[in-house]
N, C-alpha and C positions, 0 to 999 in steps of 0.2 A: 504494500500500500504506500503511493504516496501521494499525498492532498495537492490538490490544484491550488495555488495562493497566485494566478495570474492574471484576475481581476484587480481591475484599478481601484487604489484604496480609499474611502471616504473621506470627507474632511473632520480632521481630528484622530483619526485614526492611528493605529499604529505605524510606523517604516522602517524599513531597514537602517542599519547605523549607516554612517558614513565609513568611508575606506580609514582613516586616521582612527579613528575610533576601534574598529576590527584590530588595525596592530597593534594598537596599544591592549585591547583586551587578551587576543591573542598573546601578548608575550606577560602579559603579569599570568596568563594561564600557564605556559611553560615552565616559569619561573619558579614561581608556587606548588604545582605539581611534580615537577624533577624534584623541586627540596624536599618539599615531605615524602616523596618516595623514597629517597636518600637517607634520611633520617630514619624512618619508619619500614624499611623493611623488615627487621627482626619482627618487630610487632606481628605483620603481615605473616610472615612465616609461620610462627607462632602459632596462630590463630590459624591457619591452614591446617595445622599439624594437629590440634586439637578436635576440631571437624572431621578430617576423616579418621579419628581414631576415638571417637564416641558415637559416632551414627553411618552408619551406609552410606555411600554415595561420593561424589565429588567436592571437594572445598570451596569451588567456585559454581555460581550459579548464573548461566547464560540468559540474556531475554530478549526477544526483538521488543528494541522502540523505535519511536519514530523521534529524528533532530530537526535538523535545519529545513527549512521549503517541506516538511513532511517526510524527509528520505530516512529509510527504514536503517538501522544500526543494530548491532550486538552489545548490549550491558552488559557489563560484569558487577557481580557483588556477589559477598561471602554466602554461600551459603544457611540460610535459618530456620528452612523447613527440612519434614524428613522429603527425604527422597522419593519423588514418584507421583508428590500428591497432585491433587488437579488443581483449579482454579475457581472453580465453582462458586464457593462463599464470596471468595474475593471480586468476583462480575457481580454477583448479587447485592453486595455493600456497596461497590462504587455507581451502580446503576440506581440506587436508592438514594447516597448523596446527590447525584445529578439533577433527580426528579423532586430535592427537597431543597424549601428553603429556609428550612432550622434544622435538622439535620448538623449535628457533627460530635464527631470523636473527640470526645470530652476527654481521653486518656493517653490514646497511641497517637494521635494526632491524625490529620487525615491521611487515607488511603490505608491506614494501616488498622486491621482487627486487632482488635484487644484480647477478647478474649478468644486464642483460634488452636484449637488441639492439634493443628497442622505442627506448630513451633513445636524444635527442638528445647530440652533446656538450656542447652549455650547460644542457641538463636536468639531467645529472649534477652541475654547479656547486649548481645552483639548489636539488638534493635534499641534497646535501649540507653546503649552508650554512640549508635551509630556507628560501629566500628564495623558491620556488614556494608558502608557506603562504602568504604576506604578504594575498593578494588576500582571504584570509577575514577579513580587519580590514570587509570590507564588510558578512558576513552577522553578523559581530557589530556593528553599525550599526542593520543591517535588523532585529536583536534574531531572526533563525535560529541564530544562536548566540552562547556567549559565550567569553572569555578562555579558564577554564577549567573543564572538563569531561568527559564522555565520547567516546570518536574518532565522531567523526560516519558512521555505519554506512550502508552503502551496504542495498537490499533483498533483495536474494538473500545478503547475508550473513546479515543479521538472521534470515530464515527457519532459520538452521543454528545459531543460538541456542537455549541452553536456556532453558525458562518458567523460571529461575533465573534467566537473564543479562538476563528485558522488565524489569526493573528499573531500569535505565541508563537506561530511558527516560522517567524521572520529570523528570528536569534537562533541560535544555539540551545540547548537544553541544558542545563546549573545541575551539580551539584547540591548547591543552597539556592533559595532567590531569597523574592520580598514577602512570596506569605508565609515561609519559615519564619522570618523574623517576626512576624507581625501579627504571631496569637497563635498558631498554628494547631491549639486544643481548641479553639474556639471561635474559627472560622467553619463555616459553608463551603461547603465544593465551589459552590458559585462566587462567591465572596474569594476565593483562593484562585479562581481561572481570573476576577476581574483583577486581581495582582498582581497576577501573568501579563498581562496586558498594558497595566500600567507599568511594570518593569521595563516591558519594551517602548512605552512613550520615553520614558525619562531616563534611558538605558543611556550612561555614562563610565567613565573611570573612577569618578570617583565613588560613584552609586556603587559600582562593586567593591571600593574596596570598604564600605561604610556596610554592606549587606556581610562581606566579608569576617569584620570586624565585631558585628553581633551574631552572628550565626555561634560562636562558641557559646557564651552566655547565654542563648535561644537552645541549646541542647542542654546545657545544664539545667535549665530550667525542665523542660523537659520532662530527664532525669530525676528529679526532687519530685515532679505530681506524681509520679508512681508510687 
């Protein structure tokens, strides 16, 4: 799947960054990403090593999403279900935030079940210190994504999108964006795509490194409502 975004875009609307803008975000993504690779491989390792030697299966977990203009990518992130399971609850939860508009994960934050017998018990370590993200330090390498941005959308989600929300699909997909930062227990699906969107009106350098820069704090907190 990838989404048509080659209608002319309204006024007010979202747009693509400029070229200066791209390299500049481009290289603070490099930069940032090779370091903490650098740093944090043992950790990585670590953590692999523990995975496949308490549950079945692989230590990394593959996913088609969709990045930039809609073109479809491979994620990586650790491993935190058992192996094999479907997806089922997971379509069923996010198809229910979509169609609500008080709806939200008052706990795991959106997109994520709370309570899901799918999870390993070091999955739930990993989800809730975040340290099953860490493997996307790769697809922002590989330049599928970057630091910060919109949640990198899977394709039957995207189809439950409004022509309002292909906008998101102008940038890159984040790591972190703006409605991590910005309550993420306590936002709407809807409320969390209209952040997406205004991420991309006001998408700057410095916006990311200021999203950058509370995204730590925004996971500790996190952390602490559990």
């Amino acid at each position: 799947m990838t989404l048509q975004l080659s209608q002319p875009p309204a006024p007010g609307s979202p747009s693509r960054p400029r070229s200066a803008g791209r390299w500049s975000k481009r290289a603070l993504d490099l930069i940032v990403s090779l370091t903490c690779l650098a740093l944090m491989w043992p950790l990585l390792v670590a953590v692999a090593i523990i995975i496949q030697f308490t549950t079945e299966g692989p230590a990394l977990f593959r996913q088609r999403r969709l990045g930039l203009d809609g073109r479809p990518f491979v994620l990586y992130k650790f491993r935190t279900m058992y192996h094999g399971c479907g997806d089922g609850p997971h379509r069923r939860y996010v198809r229910e935030l979509l169609t609500s508009d008080t709806m939200t994960s008052a706990v795991g934050g959106l997109y994520k079940l709370d309570a899901d017998d799918r999870i390993t018990r070091v999955g739930r370590v990993l989800r809730r210190t975040s340290i099953d993200e860490l493997p996307q330090l790769l697809n922002v390498v590989r330049g599928e994504m970057s630091l910060v941005g919109p949640r990198p959308a899977l394709p039957w989600e995207a189809e439950m999108f409004s022509d309002g929300h292909r906008g998101r699909f102008l940038v890159p997909p984040g790591m972190t964006g703006l409605w991590q930062v910005s309550g993420r227990n306590r936002l709407t699906m809807r409320q969390a795509l209209d952040l997406d969107l205004e991420y991309v009106r006001r998408q700057s350098f410095v916006l990311d490194l200021a999203i950058l820069i509370k995204t730590v704090p925004a996971v500790f907190s996190a952390l602490g409502a559990r």
